[in-house]
N, C-alpha and C positions, 0 to 999 in steps of 0.2 A: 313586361317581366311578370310573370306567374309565382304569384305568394303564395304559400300553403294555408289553409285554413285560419290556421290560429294565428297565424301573423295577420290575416287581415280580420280577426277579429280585434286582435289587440292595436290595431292601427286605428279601426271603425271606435272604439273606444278612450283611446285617446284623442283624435278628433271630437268628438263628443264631450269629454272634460277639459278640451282648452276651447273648446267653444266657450262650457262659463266663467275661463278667464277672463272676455271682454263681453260677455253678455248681464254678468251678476257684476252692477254696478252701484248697489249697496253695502251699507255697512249692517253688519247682525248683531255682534256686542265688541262691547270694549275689547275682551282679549285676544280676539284676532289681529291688532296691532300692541295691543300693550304690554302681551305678554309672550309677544314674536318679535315681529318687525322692529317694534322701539328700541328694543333689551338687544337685540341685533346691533340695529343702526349705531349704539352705544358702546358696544362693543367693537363695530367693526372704525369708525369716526372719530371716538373719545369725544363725543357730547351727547344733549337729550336729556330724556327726564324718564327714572325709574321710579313706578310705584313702591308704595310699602309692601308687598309680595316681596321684591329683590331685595329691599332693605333688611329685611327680619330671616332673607333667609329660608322662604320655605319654596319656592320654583326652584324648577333643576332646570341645568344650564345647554343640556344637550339640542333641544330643537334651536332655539335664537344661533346657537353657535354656529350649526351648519349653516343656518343663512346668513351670520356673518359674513363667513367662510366666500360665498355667492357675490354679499357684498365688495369684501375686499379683490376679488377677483374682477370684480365690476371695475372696479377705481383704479386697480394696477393699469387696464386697456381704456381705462379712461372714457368708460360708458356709465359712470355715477349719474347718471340724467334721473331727477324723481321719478317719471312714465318707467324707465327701466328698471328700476331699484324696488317699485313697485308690483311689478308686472313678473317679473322673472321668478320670484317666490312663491308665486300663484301657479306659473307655469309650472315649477317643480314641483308644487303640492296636485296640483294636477294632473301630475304624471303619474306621481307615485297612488293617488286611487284608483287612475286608471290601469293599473297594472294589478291592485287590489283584487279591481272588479275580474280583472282575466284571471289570474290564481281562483278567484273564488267559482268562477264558471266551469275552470278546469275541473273543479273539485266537483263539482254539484250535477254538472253536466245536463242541465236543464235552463235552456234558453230561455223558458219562463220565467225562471228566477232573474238570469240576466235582466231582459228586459222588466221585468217591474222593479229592481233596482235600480236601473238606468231611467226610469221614469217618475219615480218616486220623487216628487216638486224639493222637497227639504234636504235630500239628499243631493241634487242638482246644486241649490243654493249656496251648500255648505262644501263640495268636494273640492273647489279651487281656495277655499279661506284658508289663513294662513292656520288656523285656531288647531291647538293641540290634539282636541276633542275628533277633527277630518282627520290628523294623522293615525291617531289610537284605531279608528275606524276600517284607516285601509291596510294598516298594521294586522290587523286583527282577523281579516278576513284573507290575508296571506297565511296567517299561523293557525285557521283553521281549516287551509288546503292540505298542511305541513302535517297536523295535528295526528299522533297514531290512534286510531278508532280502533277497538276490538274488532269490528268486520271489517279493516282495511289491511293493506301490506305494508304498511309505514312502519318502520319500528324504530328509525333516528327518531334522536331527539332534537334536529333541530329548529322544531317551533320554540324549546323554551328559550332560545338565546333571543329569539322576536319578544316571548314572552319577559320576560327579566329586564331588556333594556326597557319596554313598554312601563313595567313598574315603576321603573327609576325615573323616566319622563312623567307618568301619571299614575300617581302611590292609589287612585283610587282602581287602574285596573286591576289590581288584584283583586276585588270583588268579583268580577267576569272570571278569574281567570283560575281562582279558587278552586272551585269547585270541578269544572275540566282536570285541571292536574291532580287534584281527589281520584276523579275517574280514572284517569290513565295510574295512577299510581296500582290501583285496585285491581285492573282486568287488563294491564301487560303482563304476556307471560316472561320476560326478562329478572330475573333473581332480583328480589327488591332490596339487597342491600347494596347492589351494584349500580339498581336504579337511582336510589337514593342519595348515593354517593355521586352520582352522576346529576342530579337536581341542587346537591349540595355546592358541588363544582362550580355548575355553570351561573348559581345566582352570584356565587361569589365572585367571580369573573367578571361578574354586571356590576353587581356591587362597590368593585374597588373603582371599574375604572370610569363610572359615572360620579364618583366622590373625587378623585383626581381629580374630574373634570370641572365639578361643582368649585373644588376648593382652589383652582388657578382661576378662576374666573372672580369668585368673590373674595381674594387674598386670604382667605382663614380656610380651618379645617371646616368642614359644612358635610351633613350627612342631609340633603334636603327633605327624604322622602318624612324621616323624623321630627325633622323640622314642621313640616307639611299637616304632619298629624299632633305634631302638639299646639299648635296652633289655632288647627280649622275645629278637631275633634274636641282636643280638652278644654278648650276654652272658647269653644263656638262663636267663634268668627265670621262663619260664615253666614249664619242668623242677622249679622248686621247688615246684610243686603238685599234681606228679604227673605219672607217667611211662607208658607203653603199650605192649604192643608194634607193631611194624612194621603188621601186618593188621590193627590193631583196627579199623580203617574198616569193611575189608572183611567180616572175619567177625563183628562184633556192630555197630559202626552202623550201615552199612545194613537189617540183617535185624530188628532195633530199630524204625528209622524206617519200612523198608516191610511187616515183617509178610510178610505173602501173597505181595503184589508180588512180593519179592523174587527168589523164583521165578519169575515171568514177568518183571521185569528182567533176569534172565541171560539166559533165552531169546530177548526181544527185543535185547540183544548178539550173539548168534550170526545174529538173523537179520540186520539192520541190517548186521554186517561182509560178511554174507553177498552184498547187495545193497544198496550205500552210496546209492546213485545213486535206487532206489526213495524212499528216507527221506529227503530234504535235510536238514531240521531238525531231523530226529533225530539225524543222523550228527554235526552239526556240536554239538548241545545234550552228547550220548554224549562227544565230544572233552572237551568243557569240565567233564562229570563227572568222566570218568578223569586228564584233567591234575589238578584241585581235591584230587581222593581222594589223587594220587599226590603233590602237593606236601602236604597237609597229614597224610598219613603219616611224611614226614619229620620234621614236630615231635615230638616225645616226647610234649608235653601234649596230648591229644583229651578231646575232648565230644561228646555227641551233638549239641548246638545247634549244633557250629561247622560240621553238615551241612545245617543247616534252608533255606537258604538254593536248595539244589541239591535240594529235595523236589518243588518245583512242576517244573521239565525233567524229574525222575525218573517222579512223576504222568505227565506226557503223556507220555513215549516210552512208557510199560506203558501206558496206554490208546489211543495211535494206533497203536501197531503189532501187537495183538495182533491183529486182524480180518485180517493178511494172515499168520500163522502157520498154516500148514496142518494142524491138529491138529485133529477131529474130534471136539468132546463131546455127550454126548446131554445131553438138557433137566434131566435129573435129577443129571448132574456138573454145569450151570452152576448150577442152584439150591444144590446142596449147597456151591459157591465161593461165592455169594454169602451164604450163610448164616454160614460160618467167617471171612468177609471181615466181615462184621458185628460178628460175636460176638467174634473178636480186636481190633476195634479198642473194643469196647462195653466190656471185662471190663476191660483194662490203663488207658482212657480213664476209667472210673467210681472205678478202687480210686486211681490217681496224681492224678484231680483232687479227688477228697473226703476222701481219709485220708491218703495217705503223704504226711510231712512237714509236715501241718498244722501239730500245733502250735509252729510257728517264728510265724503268725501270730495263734493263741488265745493265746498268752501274753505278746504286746504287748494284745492285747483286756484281759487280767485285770490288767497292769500298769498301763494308762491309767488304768482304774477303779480301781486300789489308789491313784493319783495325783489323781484327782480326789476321790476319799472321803476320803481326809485331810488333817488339817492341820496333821501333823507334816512334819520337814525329810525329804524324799525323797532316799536316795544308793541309786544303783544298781550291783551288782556283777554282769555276767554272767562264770560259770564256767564258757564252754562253747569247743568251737571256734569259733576267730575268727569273723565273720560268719554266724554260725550262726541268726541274726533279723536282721530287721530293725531302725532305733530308732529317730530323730529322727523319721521320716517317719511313722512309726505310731503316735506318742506326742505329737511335737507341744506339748511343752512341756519348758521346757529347766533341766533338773533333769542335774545332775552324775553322769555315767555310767561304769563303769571296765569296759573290754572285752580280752579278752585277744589282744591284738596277732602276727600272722604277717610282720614284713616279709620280705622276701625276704635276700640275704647280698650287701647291692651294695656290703662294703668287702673282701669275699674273704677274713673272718675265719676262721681253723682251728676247726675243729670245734663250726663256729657252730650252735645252736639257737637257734631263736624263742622267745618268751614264750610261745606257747600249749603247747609241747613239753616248757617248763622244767616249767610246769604240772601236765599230765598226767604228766610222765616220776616228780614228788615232789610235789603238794598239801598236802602241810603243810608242804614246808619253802619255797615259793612262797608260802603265806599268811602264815608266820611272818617270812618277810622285809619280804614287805610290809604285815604290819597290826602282827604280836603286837609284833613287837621294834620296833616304833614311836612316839615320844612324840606325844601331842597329833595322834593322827591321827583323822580322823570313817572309824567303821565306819559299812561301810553298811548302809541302814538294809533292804532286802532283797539277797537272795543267789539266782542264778536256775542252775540247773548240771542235767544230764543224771541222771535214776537211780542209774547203775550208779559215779559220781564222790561222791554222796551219802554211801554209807560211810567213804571215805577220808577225809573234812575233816568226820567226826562231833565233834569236840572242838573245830574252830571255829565250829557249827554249832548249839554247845550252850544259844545266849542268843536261839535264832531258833526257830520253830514254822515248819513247814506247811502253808501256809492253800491251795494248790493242786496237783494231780499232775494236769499234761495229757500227752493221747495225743501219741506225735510218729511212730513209726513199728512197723512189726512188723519190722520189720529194719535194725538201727541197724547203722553202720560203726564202725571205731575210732575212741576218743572219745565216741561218739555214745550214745544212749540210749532204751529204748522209750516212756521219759516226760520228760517235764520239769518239775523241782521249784520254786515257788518260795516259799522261805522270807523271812519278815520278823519283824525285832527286837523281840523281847516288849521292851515297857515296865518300864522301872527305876521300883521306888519308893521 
């Protein structure tokens, strides 16, 4: 059967991102399950454990929903198996970048760009996780195929109904997205008060029924986007997870995310400023990086994912603009770029998707099956930092779990510590609180904690064995460990 081009591109493409459905068999952070999958599995099961996010109200309920949605359809044909419940959310997140990346090729029409998106190691890692941050991503590079350019024929508007529900999932895309609908409001020739009325419309349209949505799911009325910013922004919240300096954008997430690039990203700045008028969509894409970099510099807290979003304009400005850089290489420098271009995204892309950090997810695998082999009463203790696994979603059966909790300081206590800090700061006299000097309390019946926390709580440890040491990193942080222990309760006779 003879497919037309673009169907075997978008075939070649999806191939390509359900391949890192089973080949990225790591975990990247917490909220690719905590703030999907779990808030799903909860939704779609009535059990599990929701962080303080869902408590206070500031997550919007739209992504977890639809995969509820996947879930309960699982359950009705009675494929609720973990491997599947797992797996299938990934497949759908993988579909929908791979389809991302076909709008965006459409649009660009430059196989270059393609492929060094599709090669790009972080962007591989990240395109099948369930994490907000992948969808905003392939969201976004659909609504900049859509998007009406002063030199295009587009004159719908409708990227901003992508753009609108995007906000109402992630109140921070509107920084991206800002300054774009500045543009188009500026240089459509369409009567701007028809425009306007028509921007007015459609957010509102997003507006009501992502609050609808918000507010049958949380029982109360809930605007979360506001919720979100009063929160993170007025009372900086999000400082309590970690602080950066000023440049970290600059000098380690970009150089992170583009590798090679990066170096012909700066050069393609010089040239672009150089000749604005040459580049339109570059000029104006370059505006929208440097404003995003420069407002989310200002937060204290950074990530690398919180630049994923700006990968795909960053791809095309270094591949459209490099062919008019007057730099002269022989066959044997572009072979040797194209070789290091490989081999840097092959070497970082193979070790972060197969080893580092695995086992957060091997040691729900050996859990489940410690839980389905027996027929004793199952209590779970993890000893680790807070969200450090996955649980509900990877286990799938609703056995009484004790986790050691991070909220944030939202009563403005003195010299507040968390529970996971109390923890790590004393381990036994954290366990002695809460188990030894307890009447009639159920120990649990395993103990799951990091390596190098193992020796501390050897004395409450002393009625449990061994039975697993998974790999989890070659370079743990504080807290952290290069394995993961879990012990369970020898039998009294």
């Amino acid at each position: 059967m003879h497919l037309p081009r673009k169907y075997k591109t978008l075939l070649l493409l999806l191939l390509w991102r359900l391949s890192s459905v089973f080949l990225v068999q790591t975990a990247h952070v917490p909220d690719e399950y905590w703030q999907s999958l779990e808030v799903a599995h909860h939704l779609a099961f009535g059990y599990g454990y929701l962080t303080w996010e869902w408590i206070v109200h500031i997550r919007n309920y739209i992504y977890p929903f639809l995969i509820s949605i996947i879930f309960q359809i699982l359950a009705l044909v009675r494929l609720d198996y973990v491997t599947v419940l797992t797996t299938v959310p990934r497949i759908v997140q993988a579909g929908i970048s791979a389809y991302g990346e076909f709008k965006f090729y459409e649009w660009t029409k430059n196989k270059w760009t393609l492929y060094s998106l599709c090669m790009n190691w972080y962007w591989y890692y990240c395109a099948s996780r369930t994490l907000i941050n992948t969808l905003e991503t392939a969201f976004t590079m659909i609504a900049l195929s859509m998007f009406p350019w002063r030199d295009s024929n587009i004159r719908n508007m409708n990227f901003l109904w992508i753009v609108g529900f995007l906000c109402m999932m992630r109140p921070t895309a509107t920084i991206i997205w800002l300054p774009l609908c500045i543009y188009h409001l500026c240089t459509s020739s369409e009567k701007k008060l028809i425009l306007i009325s028509q921007y007015i419309t459609i957010c509102i349209v997003c507006f009501i029924s992502s609050t609808l949505l918000d507010s049958f799911c949380y029982n109360s009325l809930v605007i979360s986007p506001w919720e979100f910013f009063r929160v993170n922004i007025l009372y900086k919240i999000g400082d309590f997870y970690g602080t950066h300096h000023l440049m970290w954008y600059i000098f380690c997430g970009l150089p992170i995310l583009l590798g090679l690039y990066y170096i012909i990203f700066l050069l393609c700045i010089w040239k672009i400023t150089k000749c604005y008028t040459c580049f339109h969509r570059q000029s104006i894409m370059l505006l929208v990086i440097c404003w995003t970099i420069f407002v989310y510099s200002l937060l204290s807290h950074k990530e690398f994912r919180f630049l994923l979003p700006l990968l795909p304009m960053l791809i095309f400005i270094c591949t459209s603009c490099t062919i008019r850089i007057n730099v002269k290489f022989t066959k044997t420098v572009k072979k040797i770029f194209i070789v290091l271009l490989i081999a840097t995204n092959i070497v970082p892309g193979f070790y972060f998707s197969m080893i580092h950090q695995r086992g957060s997810l091997d040691v729900m695998n050996t859990l489940h099956k410690e839980i389905t082999d027996t027929h004793n009463e199952i209590n779970l203790l993890f000893l680790t930092p807070c969200h450090a696994t996955p649980l509900y979603s990877h286990l799938h059966v609703n056995v009484p779990i004790k986790i050691l909790t991070c909220e944030p300081n939202f009563h403005n206590s003195a010299n507040y510590v968390d529970e996971a800090d109390i923890f790590f700061a004393n381990p036994t006299d954290w366990l002695s609180h809460n188990y030894n000097e307890k009447e009639n309390i159920t120990m649990p019946s395993h103990v799951i904690t990091f390596d190098g926390v193992t020796p501390k709580i050897g004395q409450f440890l002393k009625n449990y064995h061994l039975i697993s040491e998974i790999f989890y990193t070659h370079f743990p942080e504080s807290n952290y460990g290069r394995y993961i222990h879990v012990y369970k309760r020898q039998q009294e006779h």
